[in-house]
C-alpha positions in Angstrom: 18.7 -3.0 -45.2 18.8 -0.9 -41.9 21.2 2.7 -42.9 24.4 2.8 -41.2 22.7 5.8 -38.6 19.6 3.8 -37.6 22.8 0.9 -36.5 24.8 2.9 -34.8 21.7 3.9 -32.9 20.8 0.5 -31.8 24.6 -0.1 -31.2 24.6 2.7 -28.8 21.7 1.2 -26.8 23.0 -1.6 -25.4 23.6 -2.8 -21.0 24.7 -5.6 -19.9 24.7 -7.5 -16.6 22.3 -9.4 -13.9 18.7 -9.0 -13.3 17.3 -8.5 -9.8 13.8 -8.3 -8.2 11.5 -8.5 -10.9 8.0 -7.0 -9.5 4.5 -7.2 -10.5 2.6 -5.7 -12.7 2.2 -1.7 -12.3 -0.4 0.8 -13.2 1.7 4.7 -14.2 -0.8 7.6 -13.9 -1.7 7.6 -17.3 -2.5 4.2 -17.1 -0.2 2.7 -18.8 1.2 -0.7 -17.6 4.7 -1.7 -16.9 7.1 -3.3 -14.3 10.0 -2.9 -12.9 13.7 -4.1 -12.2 17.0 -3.7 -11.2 20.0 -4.4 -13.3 23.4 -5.2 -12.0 26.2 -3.8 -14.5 29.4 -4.1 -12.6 30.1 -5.9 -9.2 28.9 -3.1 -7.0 26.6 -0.8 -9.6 22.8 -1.5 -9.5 20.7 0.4 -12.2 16.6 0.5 -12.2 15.2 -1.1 -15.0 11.6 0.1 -16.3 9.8 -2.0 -18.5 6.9 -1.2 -20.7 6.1 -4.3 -22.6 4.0 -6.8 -19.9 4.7 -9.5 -22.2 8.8 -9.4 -21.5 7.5 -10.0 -17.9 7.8 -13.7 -17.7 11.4 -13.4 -19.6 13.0 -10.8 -17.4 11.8 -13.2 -14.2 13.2 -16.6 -15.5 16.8 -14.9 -15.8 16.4 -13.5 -12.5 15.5 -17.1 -11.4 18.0 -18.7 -13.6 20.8 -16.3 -12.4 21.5 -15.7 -15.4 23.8 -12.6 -17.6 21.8 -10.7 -20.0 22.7 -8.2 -23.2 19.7 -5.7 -22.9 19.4 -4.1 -27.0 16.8 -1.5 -27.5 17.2 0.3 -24.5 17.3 3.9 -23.6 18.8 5.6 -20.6 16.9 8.3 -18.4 18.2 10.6 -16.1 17.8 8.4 -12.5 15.8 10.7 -9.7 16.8 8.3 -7.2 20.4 8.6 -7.8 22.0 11.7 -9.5 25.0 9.8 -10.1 23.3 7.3 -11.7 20.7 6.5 -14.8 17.7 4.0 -14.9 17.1 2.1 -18.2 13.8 2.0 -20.0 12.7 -0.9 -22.1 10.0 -1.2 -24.5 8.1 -4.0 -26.5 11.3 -3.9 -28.7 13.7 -4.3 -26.6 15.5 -8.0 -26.9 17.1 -9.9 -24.4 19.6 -12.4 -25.2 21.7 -14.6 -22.6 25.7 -13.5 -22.2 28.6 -14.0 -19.8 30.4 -10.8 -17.8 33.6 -11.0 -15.9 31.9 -10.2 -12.6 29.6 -12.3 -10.4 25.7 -12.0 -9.2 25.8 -10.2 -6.6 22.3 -9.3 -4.8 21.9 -5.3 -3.9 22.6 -4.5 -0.6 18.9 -2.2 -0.5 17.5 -6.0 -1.0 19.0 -7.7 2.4 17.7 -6.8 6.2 18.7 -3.3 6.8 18.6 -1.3 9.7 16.5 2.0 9.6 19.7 4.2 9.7 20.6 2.1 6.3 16.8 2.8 5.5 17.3 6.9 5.8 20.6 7.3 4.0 18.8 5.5 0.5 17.5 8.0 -2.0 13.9 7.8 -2.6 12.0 4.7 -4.8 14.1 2.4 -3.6 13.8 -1.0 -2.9 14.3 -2.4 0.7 13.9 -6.0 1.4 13.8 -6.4 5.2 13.5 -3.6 8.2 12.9 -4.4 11.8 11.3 -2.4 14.0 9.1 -1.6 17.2 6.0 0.6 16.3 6.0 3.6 18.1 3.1 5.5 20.3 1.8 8.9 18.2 1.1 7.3 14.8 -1.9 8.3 12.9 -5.3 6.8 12.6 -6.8 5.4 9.5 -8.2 7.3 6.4 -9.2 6.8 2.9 -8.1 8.2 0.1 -8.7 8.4 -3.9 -6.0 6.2 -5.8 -6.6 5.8 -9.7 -10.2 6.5 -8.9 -10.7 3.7 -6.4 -10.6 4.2 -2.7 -7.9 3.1 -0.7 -7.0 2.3 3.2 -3.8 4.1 4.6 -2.2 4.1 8.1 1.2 6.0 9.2 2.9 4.7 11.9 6.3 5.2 13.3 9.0 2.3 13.8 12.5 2.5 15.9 14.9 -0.4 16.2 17.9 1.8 18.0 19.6 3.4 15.0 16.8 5.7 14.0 13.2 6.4 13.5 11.3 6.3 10.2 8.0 6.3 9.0 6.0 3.6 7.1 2.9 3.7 5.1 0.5 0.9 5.6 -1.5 0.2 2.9 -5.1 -1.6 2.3 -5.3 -5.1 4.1 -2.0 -3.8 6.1 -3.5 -1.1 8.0 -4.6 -3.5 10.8 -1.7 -5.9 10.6 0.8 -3.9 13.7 -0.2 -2.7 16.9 1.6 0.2 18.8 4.8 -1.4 21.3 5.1 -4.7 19.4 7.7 -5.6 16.9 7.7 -6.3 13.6 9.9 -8.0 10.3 9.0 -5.6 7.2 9.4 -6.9 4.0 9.5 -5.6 0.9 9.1 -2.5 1.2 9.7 1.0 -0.5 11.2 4.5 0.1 9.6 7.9 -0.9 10.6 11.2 -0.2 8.6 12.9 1.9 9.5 17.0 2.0 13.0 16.0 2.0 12.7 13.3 4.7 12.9 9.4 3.3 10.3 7.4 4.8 9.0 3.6 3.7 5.7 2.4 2.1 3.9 -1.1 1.5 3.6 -2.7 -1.9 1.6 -5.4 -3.1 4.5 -7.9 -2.4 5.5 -6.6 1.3 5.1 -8.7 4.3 4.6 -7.8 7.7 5.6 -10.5 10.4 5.6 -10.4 14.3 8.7 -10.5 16.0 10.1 -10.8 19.8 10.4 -7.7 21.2 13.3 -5.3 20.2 14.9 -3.5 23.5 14.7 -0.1 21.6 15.1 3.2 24.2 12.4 5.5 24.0 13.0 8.6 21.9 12.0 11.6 22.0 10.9 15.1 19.5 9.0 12.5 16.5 6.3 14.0 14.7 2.9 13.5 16.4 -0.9 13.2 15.3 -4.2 13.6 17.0 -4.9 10.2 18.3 -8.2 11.5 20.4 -11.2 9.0 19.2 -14.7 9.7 20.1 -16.3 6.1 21.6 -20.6 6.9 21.3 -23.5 4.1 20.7 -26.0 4.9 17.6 -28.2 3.1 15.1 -27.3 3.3 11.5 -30.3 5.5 9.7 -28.4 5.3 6.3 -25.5 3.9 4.6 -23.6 3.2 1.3 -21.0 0.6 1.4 -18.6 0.1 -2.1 -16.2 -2.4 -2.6 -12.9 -2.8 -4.3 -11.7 -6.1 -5.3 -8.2 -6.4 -6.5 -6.5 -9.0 -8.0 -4.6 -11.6 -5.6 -1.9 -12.1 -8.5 -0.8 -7.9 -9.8 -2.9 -5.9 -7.5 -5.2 -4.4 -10.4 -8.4 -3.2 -9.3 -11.4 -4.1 -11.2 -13.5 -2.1 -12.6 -16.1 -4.3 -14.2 -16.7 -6.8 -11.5 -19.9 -8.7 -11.2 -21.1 -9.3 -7.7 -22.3 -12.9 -7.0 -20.0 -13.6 -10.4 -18.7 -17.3 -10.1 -15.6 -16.2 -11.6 -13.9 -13.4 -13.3 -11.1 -12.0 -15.8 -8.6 -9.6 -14.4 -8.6 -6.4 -16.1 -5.2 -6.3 -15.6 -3.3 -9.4 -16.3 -6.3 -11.0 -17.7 -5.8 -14.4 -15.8 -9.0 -15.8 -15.3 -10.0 -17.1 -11.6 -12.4 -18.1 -9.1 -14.3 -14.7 -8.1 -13.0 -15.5 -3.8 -9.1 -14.7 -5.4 -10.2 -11.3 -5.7 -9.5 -9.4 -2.3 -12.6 -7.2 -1.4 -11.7 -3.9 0.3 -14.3 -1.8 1.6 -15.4 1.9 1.5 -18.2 4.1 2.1 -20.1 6.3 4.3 -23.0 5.6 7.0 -25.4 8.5 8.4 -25.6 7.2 12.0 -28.3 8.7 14.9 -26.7 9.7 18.3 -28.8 11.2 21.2 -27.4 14.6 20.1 -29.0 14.3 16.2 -27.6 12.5 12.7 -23.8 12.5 11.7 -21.8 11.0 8.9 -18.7 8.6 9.5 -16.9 7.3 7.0 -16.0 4.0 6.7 -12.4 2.0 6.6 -11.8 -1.1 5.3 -10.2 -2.6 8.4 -12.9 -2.1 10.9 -15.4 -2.9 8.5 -13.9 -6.2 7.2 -12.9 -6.9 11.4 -16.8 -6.5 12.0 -18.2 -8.5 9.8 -15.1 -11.9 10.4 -15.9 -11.4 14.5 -19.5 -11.4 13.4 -19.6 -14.6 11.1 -20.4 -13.0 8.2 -17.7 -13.8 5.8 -20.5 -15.0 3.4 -21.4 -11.8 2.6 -18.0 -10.3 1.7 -18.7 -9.7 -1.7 -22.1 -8.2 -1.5 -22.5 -5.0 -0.7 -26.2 -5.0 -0.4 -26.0 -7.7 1.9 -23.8 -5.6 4.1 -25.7 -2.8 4.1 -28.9 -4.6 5.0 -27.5 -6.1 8.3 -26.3 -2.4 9.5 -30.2 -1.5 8.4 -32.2 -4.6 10.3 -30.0 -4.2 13.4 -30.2 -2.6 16.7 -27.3 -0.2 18.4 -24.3 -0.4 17.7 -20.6 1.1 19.6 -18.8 3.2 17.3 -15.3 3.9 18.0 -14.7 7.3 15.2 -11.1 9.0 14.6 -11.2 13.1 15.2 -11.2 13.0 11.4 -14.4 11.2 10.9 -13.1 7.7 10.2 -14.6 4.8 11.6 -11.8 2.9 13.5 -14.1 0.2 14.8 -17.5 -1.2 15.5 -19.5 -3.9 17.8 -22.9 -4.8 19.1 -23.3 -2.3 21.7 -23.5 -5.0 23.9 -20.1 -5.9 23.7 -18.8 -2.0 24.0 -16.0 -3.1 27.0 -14.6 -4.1 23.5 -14.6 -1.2 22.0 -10.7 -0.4 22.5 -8.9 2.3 24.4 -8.8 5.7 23.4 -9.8 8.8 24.5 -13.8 8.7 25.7 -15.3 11.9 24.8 -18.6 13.0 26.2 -21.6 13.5 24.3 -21.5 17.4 23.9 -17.7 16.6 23.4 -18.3 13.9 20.1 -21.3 16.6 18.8 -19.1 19.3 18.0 -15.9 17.1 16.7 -18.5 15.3 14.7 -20.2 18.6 13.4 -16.7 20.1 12.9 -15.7 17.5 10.6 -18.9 17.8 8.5 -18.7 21.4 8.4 -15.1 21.2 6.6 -16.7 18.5 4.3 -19.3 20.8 3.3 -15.8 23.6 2.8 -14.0 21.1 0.5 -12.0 19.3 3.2 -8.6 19.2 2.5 -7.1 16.6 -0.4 -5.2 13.7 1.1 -1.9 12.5 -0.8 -1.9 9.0 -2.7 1.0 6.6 -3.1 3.6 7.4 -5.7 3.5 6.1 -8.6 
């Protein structure tokens, strides 16, 4: 029999109310997985839920489906970074959920509707926004690649306005080359972060990014702006190293232990099994190229790689790396289109440079010593580029 103090403890740990947005499975930094939540106690009172135990997954989902009232036992509190006022609850493999009824009705947080970016910049940080609109401004900055959980990753930051404000949005992996600069967009699903004080928005694994008509949005003025200059130069490709991430189309989880030509495989993270084409291939990597001017290294982005190789009919070879780095090998010139950083924003047949893309066309003395300068800072240390929070 449980003692009367071990009761009251349980007793004390107790929330009620509806369950909202239910997300996928989640890696924290120590590797441990979980997802996430957001409980509705009262009519207007919203409370993140974070949950430890991937097995309550499916449960916490079919009463968010269901609509239904849940008593939450086995829960503890914590001290809510996103609002001060406020506390998030943390369940573990024993919590229990059991169906109940509240005096209020289901009422779906207002972080979860379309909001405008004004709404966007007045929400604390880890937040949850489930529709923006806006028109992606000029002075956004290139691509680059960055170490998350020891796998490399694709990131764009671009700039979108809809008339109430200005924020900024992280593209992520296969969303870096979904928007282009003066057209509009539907952003779904979305998060916020706090960046130095300033909120701005990032992709997730369930966002969505849809083209819009144009929003009439006046042009602002005094955002932050990035070095957009791009070297455009022809070479041949002397050396290069391409890796490949493949994540699972279901959570997300990147795979560790995949088996190239594998028919099909086990995700490492929730362990469905599927046909080896469900796991999306993202690319990284370097390439030593040879310019007129001597060899240089450019490091290579998902987007332009996976854009080569779709405009060049070779889809087959998505998923093998040493088939990929064969064809730069065996073939002739190519036009390389390289950020001031060093990151390869595009590349065609040299024949078809007019396709190259606009940007800034340095000469050759010009893309020598921005090439050499980024090298030499490599060689330094380079400076450490920020990942996603957790």
């Amino acid at each position: 029999m449980a003692s009367p103090a071990k009761l009251r403890k349980e007793g004390e740990d107790v929330v009620e109310g509806f369950i909202h947005n239910v997300s996928p499975r989640r890696q924290s930094k120590n590797n441990s997985p979980y997802f996430t939540a957001v409980l509705q106690s009262a009519r207007q009172s919203y409370h993140r839920l974070v949950i430890f135990s991937m097995e309550q997954q499916a449960t916490f989902t079919q009463a968010e489906k269901n609509g239904n009232a849940v008593r939450l036992r086995n829960v503890r509190r914590s001290i809510s970074f996103a609002d001060p006022d406020g506390f998030d609850v943390l369940c573990s493999r024993g919590t229990k959920v059991d169906v109940t009824t509240l005096p209020f009705l289901r009422s779906t947080p207002a972080s979860c509707r379309r909001m405008t970016v004004a709404e966007v910049k007045a929400l604390g940080p880890k937040q949850k926004v489930g529709e923006v609109r806006g028109q992606v401004r000029l002075g956004g900055a290139a691509s680059r690649v960055v170490q998350v959980n020891q796998a490399d990753c694709e990131l764009r930051e671009v700039r979108i306005s809809d008339g109430t404000g200005e924020v900024k949005v992280t593209l992520w992996d296969s969303f870096v080359g979904q928007v282009e600069e003066g057209l509009s967009y539907g952003f779904t699903n979305l998060s916020t972060r706090d960046r130095e004080g300033c909120i701005s928005l990032c992709t997730g694994p369930t966002s969505s990014i849809e083209e819009i008509a144009d929003l009439e949005v006046p042009e602002e003025g005094g955002g932050e702006q990035h070095d957009t200059s791009t070297a455009l130069f022809s070479a041949t490709v002397k050396g290069i190293e391409v890796r490949i991430v493949r994540k699972c189309s279901s959570c997300r989880f990147a795979q560790r232990q995949f088996l190239e030509r594998s028919v099909t495989h086990r995700c490492e993270g929730c362990r469905l099994k599927q046909g080896a084409l469900s796991f999306c291939p993202s690319f990284a990597g370097k390439a030593v190229v040879s310019t007129a001017g001597g060899e240089h290294s450019v490091t290579l982005t998902s987007s332009a790689l996976s854009s080569y190789l779709r405009s060049a009919g070779l889809g087959g070879i998505f998923n093998d790396a040493d088939a990929i780095e064969d064809h730069f090998l065996q073939s002739a010139v190519f036009d390389f289109k390289v950020s001031v950083d060093g990151f390869l924003e595009s590349i065609h047949p040299a024949d078809e440079r007019g396709t190259s893309g606009t940007g800034e066309l340095w000469d050759a003395d010009e893309t020598e010593d921005a090439l050499s300068a980024k090298e030499d800072q490599a060689g330094q240390g380079g400076t450490a580029a920020a990942g996603p929070v957790a």
